[in-house]
C-alpha positions, 0 to 999 in steps of 0.5 A: 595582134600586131599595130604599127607606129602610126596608130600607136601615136594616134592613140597616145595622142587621143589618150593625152587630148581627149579629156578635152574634147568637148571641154573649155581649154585653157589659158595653161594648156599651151605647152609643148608635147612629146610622145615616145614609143618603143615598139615590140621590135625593140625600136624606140620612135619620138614625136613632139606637138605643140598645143596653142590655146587663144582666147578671143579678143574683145573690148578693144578701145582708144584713148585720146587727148581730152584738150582741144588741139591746135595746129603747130601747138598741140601734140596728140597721144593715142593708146589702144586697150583690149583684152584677150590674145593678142598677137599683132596691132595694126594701125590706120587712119582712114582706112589707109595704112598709118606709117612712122615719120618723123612727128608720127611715132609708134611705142614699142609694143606697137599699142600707142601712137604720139604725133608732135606737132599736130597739123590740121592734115592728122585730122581724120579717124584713126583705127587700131587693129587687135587680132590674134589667129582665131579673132580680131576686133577694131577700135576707132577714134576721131581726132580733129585739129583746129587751125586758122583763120587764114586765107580771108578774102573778100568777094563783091564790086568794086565799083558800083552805080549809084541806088543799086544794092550791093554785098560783099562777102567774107569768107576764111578757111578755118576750124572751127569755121570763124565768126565774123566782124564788119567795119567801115572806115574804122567804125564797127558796124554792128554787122556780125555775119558773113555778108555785108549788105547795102540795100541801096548805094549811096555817095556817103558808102563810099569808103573801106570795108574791113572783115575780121575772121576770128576763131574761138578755140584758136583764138586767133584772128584775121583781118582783110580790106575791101574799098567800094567807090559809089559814083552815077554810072559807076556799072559794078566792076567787081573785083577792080572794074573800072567806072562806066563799064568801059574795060581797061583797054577801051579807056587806054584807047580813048586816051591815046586818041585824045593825045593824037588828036591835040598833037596833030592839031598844034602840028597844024597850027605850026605849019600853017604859022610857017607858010604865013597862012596865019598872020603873027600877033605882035603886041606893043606897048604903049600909054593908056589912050584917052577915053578908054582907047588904045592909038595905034603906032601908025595913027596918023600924025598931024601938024601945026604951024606955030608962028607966036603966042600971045604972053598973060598981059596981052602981048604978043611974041613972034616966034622966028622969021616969019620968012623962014621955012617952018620946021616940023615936028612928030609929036606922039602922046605919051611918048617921048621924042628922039630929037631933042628940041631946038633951042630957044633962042634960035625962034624967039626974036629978042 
């Protein structure tokens, strides 16, 4: 009976592997297998096959830093175990592929990742990947990377009616979410949470807020001011309003309305002085007046002839010729004469 070439190696194969069908292969049963058959004809033929046993993989897991991380502070180390075949490690952080850089490097089995410096970007889950042609499990971490506070703001009025109840809040972007303070010109209020309420404004609440943002872990903190003016009609400008609930642009206008107003009225009065339709003030000075009044400069002037006086034991002088023309004189009170007077021996007849 004659047998080709193809069922003789068929049945050499059988021969060799069939002790394990139906059995558990093992670890050592990878080997390469060769097969040589000489044939009737004298012809020698050769075959070779190769026999990979793989075992599942199971109890895959990461290992991560046990300290708290904080950003542009900490580094992060994270190395997978697993049992089993493994014949490729791939890594992902949520569910996208993670790639080297510059603060991301992989080990060179490709079983552990170091990042240094953390950022609060590498926050995330992070997945390793172990598989091998007849089996593949994953293994997740979370990490999570604390920052902050920074960007603190304060959000309420700026302005605000008298009576009326105000809030001012504080927020800050940070991880943990930070704890709050409140102090009012320098002074702790005792208020800790994110909100600074006033049930009802009064003139004394006028003044600066201040919000402390502070993180525990960190351990860093971050403050920012808040200035609330209380005034009757204030209107609640919030975030910089202006008093009355007139905008910026009202009040501009008002203004430039009042200057047009006084510059065309003292251009009134100007022309007005010019065209002699207002007479011109002029003001003199002069002695106090008797009896609390002020003489005018062209009060009218009054004259008296003056021909002798009688002297304190009686007799009389007679001053000049009494046929001479009297001579007169303007005599003003509390001023003094131009002129100066005639001498006496040119009146009085020795």
């Amino acid at each position: 009976m004659m047998v080709s070439n193809r069922l003789y190696c068929t049945l050499w194969m059988l021969s060799c592997f069939g002790q394990y069908l139906g059995a558990d292969l093992r670890l050592d049963d990878s080997e390469n297998y060769s097969l040589t058959v000489e044939t009737n004809s004298g012809r020698t033929l050769k075959g070779e096959n190769s026999q990979h046993v793989f075992e599942n993989i199971t109890n895959v897991r990461l290992i991560g830093p046990d300290e708290p991380l904080i950003e542009e502070e900490s580094s992060a180390n994270i190395t997978s175990e697993g049992t089993g075949s493994i014949t490729s490690v791939q890594w992902m952080k949520n569910n996208s592929s993670l790639s080297p850089s510059t603060r991301i490097i992989f080990s060179s089995d490709n079983r552990s990742v170091s990042i240094s410096p953390v950022q609060r970007s590498d926050s995330g889950e992070y997945q390793c990947t172990y598989s091998n042609p007849i089996s593949s499990e994953t293994a997740k971490l979370s990490l999570i990377i604390n920052y902050g506070p920074d960007d603190v703001s304060i959000k309420g009025d700026d302005v605000v009616d008298l009576g009326v109840p105000v809030s001012l809040s504080c927020s800050a972007n940070s991880e943990p979410a930070a704890s709050f303070s409140w102090k009012f010109n320098g002074s702790d209020t005792g208020v800790t949470t994110d909100t600074f309420t006033i049930d009802q404004t009064d003139f004394t609440d006028s003044g600066d807020y201040e919000c402390t943002a502070l993180n525990s872990i960190t351990t860093r903190s971050t403050t920012q001011n808040h200035t609330l003016l209380v005034k009757v009609g204030g209107g609640g400008g919030g975030g910089g309003g202006l008093g009355g609930g007139l905008t910026s642009g009202a009040i501009a206008g008002i203004v430039i309305g009042v200057l047009v107003a006084i510059a065309g009225i003292c251009c009134l009065i100007v022309y007005l002085t010019k065209t002699k339709k207002i007479p011109k003030i002029s003001l003199s000075k002069s002695g106090p007046a008797r009896g609390g009044a002020q003489t005018r400069q062209d009060a009218e002037v009054n004259y008296a002839d003056v021909s002798h006086f009688q002297k304190a034991n009686g007799d009389r002088v007679t001053l000049g010729n009494y046929n001479e023309p009297t001579q007169y004189a303007e005599v003003k009170h509390g001023g003094k004469s131009k002129a100066p007077p005639p001498p006496y021996g040119s009146q009085v007849n020795k």
